[in-house]
Every structure is written in C-alpha cells, then in structure tokens.
C-alpha positions in Angstrom: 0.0 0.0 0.0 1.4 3.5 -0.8 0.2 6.2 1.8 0.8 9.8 1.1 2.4 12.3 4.0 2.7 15.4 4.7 5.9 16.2 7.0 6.6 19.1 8.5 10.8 19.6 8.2 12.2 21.9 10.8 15.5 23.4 9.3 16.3 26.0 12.1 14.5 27.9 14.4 11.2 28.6 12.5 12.5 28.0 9.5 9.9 25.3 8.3 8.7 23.4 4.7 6.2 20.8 3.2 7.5 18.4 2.3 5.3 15.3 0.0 6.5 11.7 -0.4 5.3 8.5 -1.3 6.5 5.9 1.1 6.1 2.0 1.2 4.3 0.6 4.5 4.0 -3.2 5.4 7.4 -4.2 4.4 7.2 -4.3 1.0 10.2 -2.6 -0.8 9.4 0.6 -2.6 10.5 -1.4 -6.1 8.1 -4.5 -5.8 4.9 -2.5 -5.9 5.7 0.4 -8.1 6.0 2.9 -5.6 8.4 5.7 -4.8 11.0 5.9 -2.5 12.4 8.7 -0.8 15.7 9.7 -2.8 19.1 10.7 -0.6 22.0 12.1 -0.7 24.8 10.6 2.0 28.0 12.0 2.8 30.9 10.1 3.3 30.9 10.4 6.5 27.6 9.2 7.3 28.4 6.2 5.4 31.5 5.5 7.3 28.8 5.1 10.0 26.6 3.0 8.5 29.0 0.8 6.9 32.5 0.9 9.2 31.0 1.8 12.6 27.7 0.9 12.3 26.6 3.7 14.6 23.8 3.1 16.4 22.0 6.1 16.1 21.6 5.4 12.2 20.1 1.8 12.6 17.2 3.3 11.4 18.2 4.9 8.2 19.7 1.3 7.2 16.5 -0.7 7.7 15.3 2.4 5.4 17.5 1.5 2.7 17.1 -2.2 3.2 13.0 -1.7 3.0 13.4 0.2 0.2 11.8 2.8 1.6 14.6 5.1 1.1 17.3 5.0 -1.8 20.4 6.9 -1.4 22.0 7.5 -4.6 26.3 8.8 -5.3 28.1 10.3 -8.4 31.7 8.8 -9.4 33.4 11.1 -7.9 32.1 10.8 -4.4 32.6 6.6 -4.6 35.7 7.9 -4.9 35.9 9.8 -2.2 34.7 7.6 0.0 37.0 4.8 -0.8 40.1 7.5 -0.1 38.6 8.2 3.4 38.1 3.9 3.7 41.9 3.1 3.1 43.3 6.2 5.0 45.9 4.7 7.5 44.8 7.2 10.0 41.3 5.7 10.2 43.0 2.6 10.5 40.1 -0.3 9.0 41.5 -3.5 8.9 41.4 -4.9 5.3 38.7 -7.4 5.8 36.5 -4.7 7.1 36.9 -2.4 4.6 35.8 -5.0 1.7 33.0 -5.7 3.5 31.9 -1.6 4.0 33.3 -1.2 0.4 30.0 -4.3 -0.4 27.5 -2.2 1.8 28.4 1.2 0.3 28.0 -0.3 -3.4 25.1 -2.2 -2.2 22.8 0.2 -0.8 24.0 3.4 -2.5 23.5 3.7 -6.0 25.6 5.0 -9.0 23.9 8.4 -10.8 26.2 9.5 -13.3 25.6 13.7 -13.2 23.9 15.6 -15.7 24.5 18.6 -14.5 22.6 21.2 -12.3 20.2 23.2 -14.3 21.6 27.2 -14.9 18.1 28.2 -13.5 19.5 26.9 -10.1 21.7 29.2 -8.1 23.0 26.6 -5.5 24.5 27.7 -2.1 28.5 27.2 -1.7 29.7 25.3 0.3 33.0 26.4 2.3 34.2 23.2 1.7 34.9 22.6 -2.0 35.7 19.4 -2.0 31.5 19.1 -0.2 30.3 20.7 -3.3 29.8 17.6 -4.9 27.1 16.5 -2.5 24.8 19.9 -2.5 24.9 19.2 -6.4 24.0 16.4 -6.9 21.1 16.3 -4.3 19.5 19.5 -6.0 20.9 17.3 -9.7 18.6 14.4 -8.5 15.7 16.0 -6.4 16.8 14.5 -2.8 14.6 15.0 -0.2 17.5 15.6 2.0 21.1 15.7 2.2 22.6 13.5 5.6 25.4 14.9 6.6 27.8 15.5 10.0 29.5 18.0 8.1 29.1 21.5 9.6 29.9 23.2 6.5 27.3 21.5 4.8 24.9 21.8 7.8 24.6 25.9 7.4 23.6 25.4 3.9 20.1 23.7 4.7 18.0 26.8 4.7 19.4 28.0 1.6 19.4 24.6 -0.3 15.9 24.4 0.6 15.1 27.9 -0.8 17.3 26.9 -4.0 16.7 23.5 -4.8 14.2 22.3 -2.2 16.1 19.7 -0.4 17.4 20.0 3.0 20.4 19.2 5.2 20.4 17.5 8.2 22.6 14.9 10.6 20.8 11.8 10.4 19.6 11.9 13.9 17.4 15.3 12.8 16.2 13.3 9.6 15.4 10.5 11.8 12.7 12.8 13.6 11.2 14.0 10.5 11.1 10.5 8.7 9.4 8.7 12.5 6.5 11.3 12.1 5.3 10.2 8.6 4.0 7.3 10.0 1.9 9.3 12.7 1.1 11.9 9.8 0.5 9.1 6.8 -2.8 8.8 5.2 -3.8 6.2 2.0 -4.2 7.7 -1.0 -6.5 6.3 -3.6 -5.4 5.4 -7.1 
C-alpha cells in the first residue's frame, strides 16, 4: 500500500517546509509495488557510520535502505571519495573490514552519473569545496534531503531548501522527521 504524507521539516529555528513523499508501509520494498522511494544524498561520512562503525544512532536509516523505503544515490566522484577516506591509514580499518563496508556502500547506495545542475539553479557554496559535490547532486537528482555531519554543509540547509528544495540534516534530525510520517500518513487512492 502506498500512503501519502505530509511532513513538516524543521530546518532552524522557525524556518519550516512541506515536504510530500510516497512511502512503502508493510514491508514491502518501494520497487516490488511500483512505488516511490524517498531519494538521498549521503555524505561520506555518514556512510562510514553505516557501513564501518555501524553507529547506532543510524540503525534506522539502514533498515530504510534495506525496506526500500529510502534509496540513497552517489556520483563517481564521491565513490571515490569515500573509498580514499576507507583506506586512509589514519582511520586505521582493517582490510577485511573495509571490503565488506566497500560491499554495503555499493550495495545500498546507488551510482547516478551527473547531468549537471540546471543554470536556473543558483546553489548555495559550500566552504568546503571538496563538499560541493554533495549539494549538487542532491538539487541534480531532487533528494529529499542531504545527511550529513559536516558543519559546512549543515549551514547550507536553509538556503538549499530555498534553492533546490532539499534539506540538510545529521541523520539523527532526519530520523525525527522521517518517524513522524508514520503518525502523519494517510492512504491515497489510485
């Protein structure tokens, strides 16, 4: 069954949107039934904990990806990226371990090759080039959201949202949001 929400996204202090998505309910992956799921943008280091660290406080985002529910997707370049980060000595994952987050990255977030971000969109800047990537390709792709730890990312939400409609937020401030479309759901006929 595909239910259609209304969430209310908090972005700062009274800095609100709407926000419309099509979720799957009853376990059934988004795919099997023809319905939408809720596209993402993950930073790398959000993946290092859902794939290296396993951080607790984003169980929930993985059983999203793994019900289909939510799809993140990832351009070349920021595989890339997050295989650098993987095999940096300073990080220190043993082999073994990074093979298997290497499996669950290219399991669970999917390749888009970029297009491009239309002219018509004046993206914010982040103050972290090397970041950039990820605000583009989430306004690129029409993410709901970009996750992220990344404080120069995280000052961008307001104006992503006002740019491209997509905001930025930790996973633990997602997780809030994404917990009240269930209270909030109602079916939808058709």
């Amino acid at each position: 069954m595909v239910k259609q929400c209304t969430v209310r996204l908090t972005c700062g202090r009274a800095d609100e949107m709407q926000l419309r998505v099509s979720i799957a309910h009853g376990g059934a992956r988004a795919d099997d039934a023809g319905m939408t799921a809720m596209t993402l943008v993950i930073d790398t280091n959000v993946c290092l904990d859902l794939f290296v660290f396993e951080d607790p406080r984003c169980l929930w985002l993985m059983r999203a990806l793994e019900e289909g529910s939510m799809r993140a997707l990832a351009s070349t370049p920021m595989r890339e990226e997050w295989l650098r980060v993987l095999a940096r000595p300073g990080l220190a994952v043993p082999t073994s371990r990074q093979r298997q987050a290497q499996a669950g990255y290219d399991r669970w977030i999917h390749a888009h090759e970029r297009s491009g971000v239309s002219a018509d969109v004046r993206l914010p800047r982040c103050a972290d080039g090397d970041d950039q990537m990820f605000v583009e390709l989430a306004a690129e792709i029409g993410a709901s959201a970009l996750l992220s730890r990344d404080r120069a990312l995280l000052v961008l939400s307001r104006r992503s949202r006002a740019a491209a409609g997509f905001v930025i937020m930790t996973p633990e401030q997602f997780q809030t949001h994404w917990l009240a479309l269930g209270a909030r759901c109602s079916p939808v006929s058709g």
